[in-house]
C-alpha positions as CSV (number, residue, x, y, z in Angstrom):
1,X,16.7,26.8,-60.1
2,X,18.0,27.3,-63.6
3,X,15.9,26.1,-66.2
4,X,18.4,23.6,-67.6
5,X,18.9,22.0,-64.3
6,X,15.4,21.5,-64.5
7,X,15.5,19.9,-68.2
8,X,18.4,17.4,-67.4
9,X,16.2,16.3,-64.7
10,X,13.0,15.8,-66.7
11,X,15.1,13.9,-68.9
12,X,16.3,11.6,-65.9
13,X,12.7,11.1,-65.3
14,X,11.5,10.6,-68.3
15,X,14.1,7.8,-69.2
16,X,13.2,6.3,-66.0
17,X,9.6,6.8,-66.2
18,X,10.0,5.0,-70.2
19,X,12.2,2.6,-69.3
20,X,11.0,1.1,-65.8
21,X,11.4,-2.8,-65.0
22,X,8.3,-4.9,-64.9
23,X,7.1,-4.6,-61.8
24,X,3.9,-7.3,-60.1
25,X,0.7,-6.0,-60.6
26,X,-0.7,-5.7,-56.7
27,X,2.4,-3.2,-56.7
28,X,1.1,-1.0,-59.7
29,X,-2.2,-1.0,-58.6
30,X,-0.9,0.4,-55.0
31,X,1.2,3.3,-57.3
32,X,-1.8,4.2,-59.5
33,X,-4.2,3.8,-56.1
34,X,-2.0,6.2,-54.5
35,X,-1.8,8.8,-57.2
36,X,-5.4,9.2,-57.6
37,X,-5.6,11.0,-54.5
38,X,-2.8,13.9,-55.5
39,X,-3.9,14.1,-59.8
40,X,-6.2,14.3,-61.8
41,X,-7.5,11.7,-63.8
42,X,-5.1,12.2,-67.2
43,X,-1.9,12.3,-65.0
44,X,-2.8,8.5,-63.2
45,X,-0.4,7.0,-64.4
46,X,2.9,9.3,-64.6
47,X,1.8,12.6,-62.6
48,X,4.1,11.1,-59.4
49,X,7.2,9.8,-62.0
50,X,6.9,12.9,-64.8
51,X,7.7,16.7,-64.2
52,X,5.2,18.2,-66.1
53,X,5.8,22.1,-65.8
54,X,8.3,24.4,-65.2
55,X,7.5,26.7,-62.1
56,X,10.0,28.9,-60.8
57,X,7.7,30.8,-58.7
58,X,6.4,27.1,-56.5
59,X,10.4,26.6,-56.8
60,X,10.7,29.8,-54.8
61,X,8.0,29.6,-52.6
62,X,9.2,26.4,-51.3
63,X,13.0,27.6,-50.8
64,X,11.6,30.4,-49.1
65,X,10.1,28.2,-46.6
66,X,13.6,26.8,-45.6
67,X,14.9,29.5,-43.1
68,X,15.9,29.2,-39.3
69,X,12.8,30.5,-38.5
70,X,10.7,28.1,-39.5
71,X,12.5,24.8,-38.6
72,X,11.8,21.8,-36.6
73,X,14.7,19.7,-35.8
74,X,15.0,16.0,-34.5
75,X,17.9,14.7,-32.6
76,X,18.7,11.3,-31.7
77,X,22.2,10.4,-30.1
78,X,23.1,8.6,-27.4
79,X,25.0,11.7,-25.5
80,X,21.4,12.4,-24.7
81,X,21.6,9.9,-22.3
82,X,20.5,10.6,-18.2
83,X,19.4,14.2,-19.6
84,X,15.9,14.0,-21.0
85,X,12.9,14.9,-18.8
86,X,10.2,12.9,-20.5
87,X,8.7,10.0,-21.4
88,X,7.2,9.0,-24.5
89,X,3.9,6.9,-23.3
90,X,3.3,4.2,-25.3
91,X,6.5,2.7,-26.0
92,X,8.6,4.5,-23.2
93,X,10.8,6.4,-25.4
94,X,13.1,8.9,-22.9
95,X,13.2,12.5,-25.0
96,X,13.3,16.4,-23.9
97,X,11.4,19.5,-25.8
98,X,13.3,22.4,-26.4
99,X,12.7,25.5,-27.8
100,X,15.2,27.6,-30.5
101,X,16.1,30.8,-28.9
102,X,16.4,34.1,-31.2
103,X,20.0,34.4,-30.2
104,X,20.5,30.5,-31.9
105,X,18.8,31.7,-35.1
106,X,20.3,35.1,-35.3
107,X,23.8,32.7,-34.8
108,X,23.2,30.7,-37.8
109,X,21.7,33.9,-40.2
110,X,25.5,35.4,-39.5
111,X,27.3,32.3,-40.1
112,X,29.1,31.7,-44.0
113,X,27.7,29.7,-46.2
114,X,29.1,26.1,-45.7
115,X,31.4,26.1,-48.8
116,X,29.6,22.2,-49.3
117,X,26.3,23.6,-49.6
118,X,26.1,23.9,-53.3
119,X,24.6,22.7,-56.8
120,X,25.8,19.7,-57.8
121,X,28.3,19.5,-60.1
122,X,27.8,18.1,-63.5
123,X,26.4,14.2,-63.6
124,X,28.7,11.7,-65.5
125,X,26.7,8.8,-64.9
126,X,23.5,10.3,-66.8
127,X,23.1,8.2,-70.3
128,X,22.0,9.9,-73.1
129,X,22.6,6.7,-75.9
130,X,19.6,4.4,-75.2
131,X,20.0,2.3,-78.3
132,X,19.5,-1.5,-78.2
133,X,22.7,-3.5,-79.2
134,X,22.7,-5.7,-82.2
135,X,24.1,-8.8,-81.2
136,X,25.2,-12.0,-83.1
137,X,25.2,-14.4,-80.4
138,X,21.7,-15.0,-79.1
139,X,22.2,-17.3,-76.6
140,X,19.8,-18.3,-74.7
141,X,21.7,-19.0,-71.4
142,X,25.0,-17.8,-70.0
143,X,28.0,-19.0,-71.6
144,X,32.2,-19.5,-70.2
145,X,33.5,-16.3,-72.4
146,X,36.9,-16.2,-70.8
147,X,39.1,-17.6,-68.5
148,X,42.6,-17.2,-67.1
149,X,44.2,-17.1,-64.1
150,X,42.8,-13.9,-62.7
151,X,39.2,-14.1,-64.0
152,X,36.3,-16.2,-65.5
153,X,34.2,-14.3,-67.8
154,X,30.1,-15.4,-68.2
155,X,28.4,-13.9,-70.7
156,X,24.6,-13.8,-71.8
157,X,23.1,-11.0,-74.2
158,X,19.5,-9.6,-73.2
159,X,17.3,-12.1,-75.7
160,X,14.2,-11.4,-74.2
161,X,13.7,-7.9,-72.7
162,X,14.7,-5.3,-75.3
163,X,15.2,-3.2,-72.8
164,X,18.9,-0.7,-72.9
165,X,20.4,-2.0,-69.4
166,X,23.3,-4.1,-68.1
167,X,24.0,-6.1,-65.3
168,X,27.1,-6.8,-63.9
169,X,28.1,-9.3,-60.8
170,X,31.8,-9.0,-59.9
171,X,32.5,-12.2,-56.8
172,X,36.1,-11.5,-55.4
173,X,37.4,-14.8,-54.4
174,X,39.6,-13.9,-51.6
175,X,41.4,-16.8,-49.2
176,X,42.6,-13.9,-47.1
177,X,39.6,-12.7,-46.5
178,X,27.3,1.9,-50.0
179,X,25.8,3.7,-52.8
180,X,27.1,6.9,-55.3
181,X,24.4,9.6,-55.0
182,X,25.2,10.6,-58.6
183,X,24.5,6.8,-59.9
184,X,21.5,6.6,-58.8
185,X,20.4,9.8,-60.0
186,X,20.8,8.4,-63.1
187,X,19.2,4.6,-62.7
188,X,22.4,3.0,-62.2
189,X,23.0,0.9,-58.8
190,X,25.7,-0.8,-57.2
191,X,26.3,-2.4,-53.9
192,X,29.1,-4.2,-52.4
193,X,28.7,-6.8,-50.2
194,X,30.9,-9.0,-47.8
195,X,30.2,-12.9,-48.6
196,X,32.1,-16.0,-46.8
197,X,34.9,-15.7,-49.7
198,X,35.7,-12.2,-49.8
199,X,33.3,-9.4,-51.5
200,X,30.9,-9.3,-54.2
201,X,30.2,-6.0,-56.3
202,X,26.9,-5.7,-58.3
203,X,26.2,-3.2,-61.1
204,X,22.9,-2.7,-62.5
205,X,21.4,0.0,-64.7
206,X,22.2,1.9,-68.1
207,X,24.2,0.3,-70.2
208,X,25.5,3.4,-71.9
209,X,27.4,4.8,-68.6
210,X,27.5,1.3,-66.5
211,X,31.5,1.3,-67.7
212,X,31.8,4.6,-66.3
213,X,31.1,3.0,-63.2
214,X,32.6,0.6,-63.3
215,X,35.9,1.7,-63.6
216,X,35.2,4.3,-60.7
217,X,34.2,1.7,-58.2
218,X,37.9,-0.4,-59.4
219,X,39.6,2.3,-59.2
220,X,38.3,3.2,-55.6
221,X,39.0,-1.0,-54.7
222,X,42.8,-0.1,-55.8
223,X,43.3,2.6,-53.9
224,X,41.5,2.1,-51.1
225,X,42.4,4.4,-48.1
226,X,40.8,3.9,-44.5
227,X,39.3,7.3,-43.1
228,X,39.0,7.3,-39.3
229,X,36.0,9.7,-39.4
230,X,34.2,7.0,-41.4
231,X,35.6,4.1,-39.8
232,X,34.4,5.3,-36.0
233,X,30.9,5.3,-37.9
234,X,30.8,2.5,-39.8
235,X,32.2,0.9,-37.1
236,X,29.2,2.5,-34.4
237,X,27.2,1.1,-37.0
238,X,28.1,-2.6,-37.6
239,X,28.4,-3.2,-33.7
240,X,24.9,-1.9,-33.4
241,X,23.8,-4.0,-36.0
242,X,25.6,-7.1,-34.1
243,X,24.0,-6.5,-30.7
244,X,20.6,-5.9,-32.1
245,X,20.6,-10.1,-33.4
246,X,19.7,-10.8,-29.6
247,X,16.7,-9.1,-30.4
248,X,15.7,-10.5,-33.5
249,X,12.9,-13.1,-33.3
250,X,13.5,-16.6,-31.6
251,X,12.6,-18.2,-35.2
252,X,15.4,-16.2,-36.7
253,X,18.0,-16.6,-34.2
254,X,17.3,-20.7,-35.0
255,X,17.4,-20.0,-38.9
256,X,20.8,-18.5,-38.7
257,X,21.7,-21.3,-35.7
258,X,20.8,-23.5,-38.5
259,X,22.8,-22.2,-41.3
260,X,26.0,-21.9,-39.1
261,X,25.6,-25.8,-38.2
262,X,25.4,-26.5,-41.8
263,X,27.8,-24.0,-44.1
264,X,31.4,-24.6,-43.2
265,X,32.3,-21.3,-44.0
266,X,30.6,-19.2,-41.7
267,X,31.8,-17.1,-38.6
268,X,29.5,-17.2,-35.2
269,X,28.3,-13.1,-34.7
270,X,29.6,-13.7,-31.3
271,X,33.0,-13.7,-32.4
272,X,32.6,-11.0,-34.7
273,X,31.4,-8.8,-32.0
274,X,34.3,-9.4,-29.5
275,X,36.4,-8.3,-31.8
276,X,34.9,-5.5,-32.6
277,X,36.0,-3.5,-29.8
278,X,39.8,-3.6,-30.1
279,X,39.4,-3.1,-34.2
280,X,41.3,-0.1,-35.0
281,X,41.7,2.1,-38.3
282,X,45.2,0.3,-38.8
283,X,44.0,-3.0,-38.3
284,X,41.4,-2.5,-41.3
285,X,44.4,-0.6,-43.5
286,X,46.7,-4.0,-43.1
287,X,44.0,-6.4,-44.0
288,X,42.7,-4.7,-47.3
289,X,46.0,-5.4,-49.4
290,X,46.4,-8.8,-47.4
291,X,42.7,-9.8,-48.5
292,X,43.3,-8.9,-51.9
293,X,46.9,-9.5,-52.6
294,X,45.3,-13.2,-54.0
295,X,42.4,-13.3,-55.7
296,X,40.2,-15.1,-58.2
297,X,37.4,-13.1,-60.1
298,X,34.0,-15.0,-60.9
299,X,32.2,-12.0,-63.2
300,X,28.9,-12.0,-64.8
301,X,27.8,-9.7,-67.7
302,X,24.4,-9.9,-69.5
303,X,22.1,-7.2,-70.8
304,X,22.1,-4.6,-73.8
305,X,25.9,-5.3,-74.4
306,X,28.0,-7.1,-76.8
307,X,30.6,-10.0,-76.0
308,X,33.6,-7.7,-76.7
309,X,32.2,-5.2,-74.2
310,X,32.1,-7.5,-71.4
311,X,35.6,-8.7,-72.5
312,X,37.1,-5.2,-72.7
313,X,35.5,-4.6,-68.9
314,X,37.4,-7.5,-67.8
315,X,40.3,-6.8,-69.1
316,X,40.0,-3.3,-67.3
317,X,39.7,-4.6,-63.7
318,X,42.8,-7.1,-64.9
319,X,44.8,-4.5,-65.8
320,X,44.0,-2.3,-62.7
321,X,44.6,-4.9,-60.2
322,X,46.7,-7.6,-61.7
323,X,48.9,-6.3,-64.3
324,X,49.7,-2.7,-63.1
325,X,53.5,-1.5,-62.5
326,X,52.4,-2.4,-58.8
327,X,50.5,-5.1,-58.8
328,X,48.1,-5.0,-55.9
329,X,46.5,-8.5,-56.5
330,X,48.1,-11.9,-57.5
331,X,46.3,-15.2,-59.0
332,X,45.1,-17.9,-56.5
333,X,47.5,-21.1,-55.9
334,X,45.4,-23.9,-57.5
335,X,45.1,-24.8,-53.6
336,X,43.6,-21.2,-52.7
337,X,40.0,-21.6,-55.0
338,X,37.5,-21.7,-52.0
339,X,34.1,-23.7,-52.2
340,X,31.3,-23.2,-49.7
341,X,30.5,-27.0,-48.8
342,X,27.6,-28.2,-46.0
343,X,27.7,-30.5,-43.5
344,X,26.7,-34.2,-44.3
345,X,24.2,-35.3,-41.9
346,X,24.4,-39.1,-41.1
347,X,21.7,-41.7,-42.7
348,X,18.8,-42.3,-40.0
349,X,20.3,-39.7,-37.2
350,X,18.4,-36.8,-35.9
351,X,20.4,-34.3,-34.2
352,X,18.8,-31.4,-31.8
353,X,20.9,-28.0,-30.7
354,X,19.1,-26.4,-27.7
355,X,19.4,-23.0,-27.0
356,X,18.3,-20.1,-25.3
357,X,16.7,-16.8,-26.7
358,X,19.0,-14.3,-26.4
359,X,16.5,-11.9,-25.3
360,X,15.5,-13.2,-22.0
361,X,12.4,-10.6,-21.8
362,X,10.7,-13.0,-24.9
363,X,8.6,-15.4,-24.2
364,X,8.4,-17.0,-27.8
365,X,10.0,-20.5,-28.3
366,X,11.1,-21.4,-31.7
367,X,11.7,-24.6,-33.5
368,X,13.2,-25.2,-37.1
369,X,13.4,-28.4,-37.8
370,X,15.3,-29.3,-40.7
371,X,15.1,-32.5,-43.1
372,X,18.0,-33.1,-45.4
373,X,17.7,-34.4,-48.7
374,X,20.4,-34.5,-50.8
375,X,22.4,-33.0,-53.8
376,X,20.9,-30.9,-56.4
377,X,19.3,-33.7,-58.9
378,X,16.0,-32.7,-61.2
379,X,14.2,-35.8,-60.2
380,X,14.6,-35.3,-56.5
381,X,14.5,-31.7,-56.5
382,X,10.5,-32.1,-58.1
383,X,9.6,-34.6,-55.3
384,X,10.9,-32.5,-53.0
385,X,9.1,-29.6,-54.8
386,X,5.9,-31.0,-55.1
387,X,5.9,-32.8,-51.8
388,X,6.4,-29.6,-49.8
389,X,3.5,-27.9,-51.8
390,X,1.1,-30.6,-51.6
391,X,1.9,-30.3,-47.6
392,X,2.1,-26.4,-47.6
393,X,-1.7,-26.2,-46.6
394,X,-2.1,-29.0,-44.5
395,X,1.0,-28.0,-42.2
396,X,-0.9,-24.6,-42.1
397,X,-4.0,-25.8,-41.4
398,X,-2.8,-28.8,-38.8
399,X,-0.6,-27.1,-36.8
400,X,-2.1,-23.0,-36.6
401,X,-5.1,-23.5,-37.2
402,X,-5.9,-27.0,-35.4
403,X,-3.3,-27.0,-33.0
404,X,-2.8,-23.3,-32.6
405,X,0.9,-23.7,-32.0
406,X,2.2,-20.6,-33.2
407,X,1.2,-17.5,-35.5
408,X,4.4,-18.1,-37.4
409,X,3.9,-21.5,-39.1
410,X,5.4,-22.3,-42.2
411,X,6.9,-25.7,-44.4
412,X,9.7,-24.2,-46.8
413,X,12.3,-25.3,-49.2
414,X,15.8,-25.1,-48.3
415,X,18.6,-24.9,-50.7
416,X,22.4,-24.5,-49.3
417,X,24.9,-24.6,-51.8
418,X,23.3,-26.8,-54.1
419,X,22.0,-29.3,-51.2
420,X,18.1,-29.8,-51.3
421,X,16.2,-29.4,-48.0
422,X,12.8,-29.5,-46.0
423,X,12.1,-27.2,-43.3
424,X,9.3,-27.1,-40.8
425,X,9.4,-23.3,-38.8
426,X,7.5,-22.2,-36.1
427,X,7.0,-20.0,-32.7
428,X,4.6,-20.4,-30.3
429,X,4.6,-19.1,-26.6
430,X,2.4,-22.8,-25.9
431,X,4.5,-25.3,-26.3
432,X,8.4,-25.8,-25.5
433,X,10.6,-26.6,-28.7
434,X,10.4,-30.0,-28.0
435,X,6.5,-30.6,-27.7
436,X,6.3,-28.5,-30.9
437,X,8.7,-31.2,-32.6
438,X,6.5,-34.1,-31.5
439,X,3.5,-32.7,-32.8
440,X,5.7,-31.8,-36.1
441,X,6.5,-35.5,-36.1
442,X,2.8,-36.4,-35.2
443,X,1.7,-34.3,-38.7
444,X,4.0,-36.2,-40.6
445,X,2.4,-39.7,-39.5
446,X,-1.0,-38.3,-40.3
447,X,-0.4,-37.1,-43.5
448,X,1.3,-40.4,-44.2
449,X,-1.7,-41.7,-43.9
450,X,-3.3,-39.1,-46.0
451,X,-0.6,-39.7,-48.9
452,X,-1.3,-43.7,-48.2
453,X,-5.0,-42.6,-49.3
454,X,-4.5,-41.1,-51.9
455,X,-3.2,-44.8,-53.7
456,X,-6.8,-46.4,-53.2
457,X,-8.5,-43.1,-54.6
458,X,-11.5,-43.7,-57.3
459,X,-10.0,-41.1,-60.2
460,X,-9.8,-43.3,-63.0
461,X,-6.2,-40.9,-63.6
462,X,-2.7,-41.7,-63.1
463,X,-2.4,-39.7,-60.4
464,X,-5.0,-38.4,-57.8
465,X,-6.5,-35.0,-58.7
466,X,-5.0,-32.9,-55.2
467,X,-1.6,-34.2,-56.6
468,X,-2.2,-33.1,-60.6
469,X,-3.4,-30.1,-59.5
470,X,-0.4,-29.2,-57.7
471,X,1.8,-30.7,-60.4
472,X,0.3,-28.6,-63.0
473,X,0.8,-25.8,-60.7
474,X,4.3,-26.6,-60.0
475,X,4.9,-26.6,-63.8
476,X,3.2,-23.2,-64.4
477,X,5.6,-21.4,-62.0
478,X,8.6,-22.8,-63.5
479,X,7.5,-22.0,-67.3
480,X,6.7,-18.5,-66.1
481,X,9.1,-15.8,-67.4
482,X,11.5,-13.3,-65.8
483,X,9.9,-10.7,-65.0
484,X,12.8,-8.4,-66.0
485,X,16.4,-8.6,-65.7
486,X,17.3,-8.2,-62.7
487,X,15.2,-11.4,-61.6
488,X,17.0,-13.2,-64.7
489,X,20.3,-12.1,-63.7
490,X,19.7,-13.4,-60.1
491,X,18.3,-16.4,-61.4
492,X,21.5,-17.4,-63.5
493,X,24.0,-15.7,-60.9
494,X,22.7,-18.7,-58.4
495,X,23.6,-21.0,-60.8
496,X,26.8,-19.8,-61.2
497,X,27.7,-18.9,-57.6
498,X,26.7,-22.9,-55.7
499,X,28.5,-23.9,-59.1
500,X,25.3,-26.1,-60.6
501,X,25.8,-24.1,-63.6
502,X,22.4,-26.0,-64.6
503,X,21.0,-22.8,-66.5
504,X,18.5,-24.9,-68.6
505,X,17.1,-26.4,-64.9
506,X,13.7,-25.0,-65.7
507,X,13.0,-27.3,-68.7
508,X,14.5,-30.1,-67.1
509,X,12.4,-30.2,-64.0
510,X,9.3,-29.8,-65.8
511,X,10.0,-32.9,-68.1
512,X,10.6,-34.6,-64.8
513,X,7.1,-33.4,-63.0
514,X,5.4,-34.3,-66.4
515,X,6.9,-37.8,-65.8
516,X,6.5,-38.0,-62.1
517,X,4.1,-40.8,-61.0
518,X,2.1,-40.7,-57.7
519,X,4.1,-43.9,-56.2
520,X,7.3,-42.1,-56.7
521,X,6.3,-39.3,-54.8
522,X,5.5,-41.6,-52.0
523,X,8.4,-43.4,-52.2
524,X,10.4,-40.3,-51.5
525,X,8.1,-39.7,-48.9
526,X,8.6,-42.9,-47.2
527,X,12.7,-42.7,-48.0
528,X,13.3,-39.4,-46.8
529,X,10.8,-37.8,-45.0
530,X,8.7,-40.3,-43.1
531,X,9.4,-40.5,-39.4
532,X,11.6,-43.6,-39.2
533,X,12.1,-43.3,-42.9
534,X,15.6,-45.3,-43.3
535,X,17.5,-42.5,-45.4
536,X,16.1,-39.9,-43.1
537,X,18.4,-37.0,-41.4
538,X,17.1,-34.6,-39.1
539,X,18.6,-31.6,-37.9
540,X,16.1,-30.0,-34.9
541,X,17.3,-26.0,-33.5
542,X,15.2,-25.2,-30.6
543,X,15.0,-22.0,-29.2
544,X,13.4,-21.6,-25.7
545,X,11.9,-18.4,-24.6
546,X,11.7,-17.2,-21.2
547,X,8.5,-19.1,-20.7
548,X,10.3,-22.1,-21.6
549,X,13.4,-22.1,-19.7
550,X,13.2,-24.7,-17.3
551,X,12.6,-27.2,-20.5
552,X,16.2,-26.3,-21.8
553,X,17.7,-26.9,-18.9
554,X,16.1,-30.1,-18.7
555,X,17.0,-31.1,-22.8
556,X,19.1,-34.6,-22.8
557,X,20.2,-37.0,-25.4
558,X,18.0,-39.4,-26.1
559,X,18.2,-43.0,-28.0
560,X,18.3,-41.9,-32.3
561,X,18.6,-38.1,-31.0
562,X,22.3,-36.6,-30.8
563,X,22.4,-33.2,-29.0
564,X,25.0,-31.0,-30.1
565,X,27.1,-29.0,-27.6
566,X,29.3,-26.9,-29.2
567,X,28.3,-25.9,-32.9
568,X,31.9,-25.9,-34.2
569,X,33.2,-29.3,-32.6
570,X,30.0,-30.7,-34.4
571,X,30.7,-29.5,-37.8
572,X,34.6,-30.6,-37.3
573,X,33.5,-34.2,-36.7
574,X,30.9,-34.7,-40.0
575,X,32.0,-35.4,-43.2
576,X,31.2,-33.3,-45.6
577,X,29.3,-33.2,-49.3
578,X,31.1,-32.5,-52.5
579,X,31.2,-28.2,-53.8
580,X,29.5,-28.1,-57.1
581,X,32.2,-25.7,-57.7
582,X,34.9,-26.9,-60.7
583,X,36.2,-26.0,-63.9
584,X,32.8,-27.6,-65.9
585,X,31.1,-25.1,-68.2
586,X,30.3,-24.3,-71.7
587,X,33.3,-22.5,-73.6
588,X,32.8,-20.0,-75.7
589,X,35.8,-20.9,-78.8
């Protein structure tokens, strides 16, 4: 290993060693934990991050190591199949032992080097300017820099972290709808990944070479060729990954039951999965210029970098795609701008969807059951806040402790596109999806009562102190800070992406818990969430196990419960609420 080699990589480490996003303490102390069974005390903290020394001699030693003779290789592939001879004993596993023979060995010592197996070329992504940017604007959330038919630009400049990265959210918008070695080598990271609207591409890392990027991972979007070697794999890959849902857990198959009753842009997996099997190389070749021969751009860039940067990046992708000799994408029809929107459940209507586990070999039954509240509004969203944290424990304690329903017990928020939710998840192998929504409906009366309590309580205090304690610990989550960019980027990319564009929400919902009164909690409670309450709109997946069976066979409609059929005749026949989604923002001038 050449000394140099060894310098540009100690420099690699070092700027990600100096420069390393905040990270939650229970994870540092795991790190430093960790290390002090390898180092000695002075080299705690960066002995695993920091190359220290440089050793050619270890360097050899350990290369020397890697012959034919002293390998162990692992095989996994289904052409194994019907030819192993044992069986692993605790989980059944079918394998065979073999041993190398000389012959093999002396076979691969007289091969050719592979002409691949060499040192890697030159890294362009490596930054070596790690100077803070000195910027005018210093706003303090994202603004509307740009927009035109093929993009909107939203801009934010790092105010808070002083730290020299980027980040960089790209959202296709198509109607017709992995990871660079090198990049992250050198802290920069991108994905792409498929959304209900076409792709999204994220960029995070070094400012100094994130254009570089950039303009590769365009430039690979406009020429885009379909290679049959990596298609059969990818294509191995994503079928496995769809068959492998039926043995997910039953509470997860009725979370993603739930979400494709709700979003009214989402595909069943079933589908996707018959299809599969007939998708050829050409049939992926077509559809790429057909998904992006119209197409809107949603981009977001914040970090160390100044307005005109983001501007100019923009401007790239326009030109490569848009405004070529050869265009390869055209502006959306005014008509074309798509909106994720969620069904509108019906004032006072519960509705139930019954299904089996798709693994008949579990015997865990799962319920969700899911309250609706309403659209994105501070006011509301604190009740509903604060309401399911000042119920958090009690569900817990009610029904796994009490009732030992089910290990897997929780009361969550639920957020879909900018509409506000309750939902009440558990599994149990006890009791049938049904029985476990009674005794979810049986909590609910009881801690009515609880709430109803609380009103008569002797505090001589506005409100009673289970409920300011919770308040006050509502507001101390929300006032504390990002934690590092990435977690502000996210944070302001949500806002952006359901369209709420509500980037001061923060400040606004803690004026609204400061103001909340106990009685208006319990009036939302007794609006939307008490059983019977008149504004109330339930939406109940059960999931029966094997254990369970006979009870979903047996599920009927009953008087104030609708049972749903078919998922996709249901959502055809709701109305619908309103996509945050629109032209409203602030304008940069």
């Amino acid at each position: 290993m050449e000394f140099s080699m060894f310098m540009k990589l100690s420099a690699v480490c070092e700027t990600k060693f100096h420069y390393q996003d905040k990270i939650p303490p229970s994870d540092y102390v795991v790190d430093i934990a960790s290390n002090m069974q390898f180092y000695p005390v002075k080299d705690w903290l960066a002995g695993s991050s920091l190359p220290f020394k440089f050793s050619p001699h270890v360097i050899h030693m350990i290369l020397d190591q890697l012959s034919p003779d002293n390998v162990r290789i692992f095989w996994e592939s289904k052409c194994f199949e019907g030819l192993t001879d044992k069986v692993e004993p605790w989980y059944g596993t079918a394998y065979s032992l073999e041993k190398i023979t000389g012959s093999m060995i002396q076979g691969w010592m007289a091969s050719a080097p592979d002409e691949n197996m060499h040192l890697p070329a030159p890294n362009k992504f490596i930054p070596t300017d790690l100077s803070l940017k000195t910027v005018q604007e210093k706003e303090k959330f994202p603004v509307l820099l740009s927009r035109s038919t093929y993009s909107a630009l939203w801009y934010k400049p790092d105010t808070l972290f002083s730290t020299p990265k980027a980040y960089v959210k790209i959202d296709f918008n198509c109607p017709y709808a992995g990871s660079s070695p090198e990049a992250d080598v050198a802290g920069l990271y991108y994905s792409i990944n498929d959304t209900d609207g076409g792709f999204q591409v994220t960029l995070l890392g070094y400012n100094h070479k994130l254009r570089i990027l950039l303009e590769t991972i365009v430039e690979q979007i406009a020429t885009f060729e379909v290679k049959t070697d990596r298609f059969s794999v990818i294509k191995e890959m994503v079928t496995k990954e769809y068959q492998n849902f039926k043995y997910q857990q039953p509470y997860q198959q009725a979370m993603y039951y739930c979400s494709l009753i709700l979003q009214d842009q989402t595909w069943p997996l079933i589908e996707q999965l018959d299809i599969l099997p007939a998708l050829q190389v050409e049939d992926v070749a077509k559809f790429v210029p057909l998904m992006l021969s119209r197409t809107f751009n949603e981009i977001f860039c914040t970090g160390n970098i100044e307005s005109h940067e983001a501007e100019s990046m923009v401007k790239h992708i326009e030109d490569v795609l848009f405004n070529c000799s050869k265009p390869l994408c055209k502006p959306l029809f005014s008509s074309q701008h798509l909106a994720n929107r969620v069904i509108k459940l019906e004032n006072g209507t519960s509705y139930f969807y019954p299904s089996e586990c798709l693994n008949p070999e579990n015997e865990n039954s799962a319920l969700v059951h899911y309250i609706q509240v309403g659209r994105d509004d501070f006011k509301l969203n604190v009740k509903l806040q604060l309401f399911a944290l000042v119920a958090k424990q009690p569900t817990f304690h009610q029904l796994r402790s009490v009732e030992q329903l089910g290990y897997i017990t929780v009361l969550l928020q639920r957020n879909d596109c900018g509409i506000r939710g309750l939902q009440f998840i558990i599994q149990s192998t006890v009791k049938a999806p049904g029985n476990i929504e009674q005794r979810v409906e049986a909590f609910l009366k009881m801690f009515e009562t609880t709430l109803y309590e609380m009103t008569i309580d002797e505090f001589k205090v506005d409100m009673p102190v289970l409920i300011l304690s919770n308040v006050n610990a509502l507001i101390d989550m929300k006032l504390e800070k990002h934690k590092n960019l990435r977690e502000e980027s996210s944070f302001f990319w949500r806002e952006i992406d359901d369209g709420t564009l509500r980037f001061d929400r923060k400040d606004h919902e803690v004026e609204a818990l400061r103001q909340l009164t106990l009685h208006e909690l319990i009036d939302f409670f007794n609006e939307y969430v008490k059983v019977g309450a008149p504004r109330k709109k339930t939406l109940s997946v059960r999931v029966h196990g094997n254990r369970h069976s006979s009870e979903y066979k047996s599920e009927v409609s009953e008087p104030h419960l609708a049972r749903i059929d078919n998922i996709f005749t249901f959502r055809r026949s709701q109305s619908l609420y309103g996509s945050f989604k629109g032209l409203s923002g602030q304008m940069k001038l």
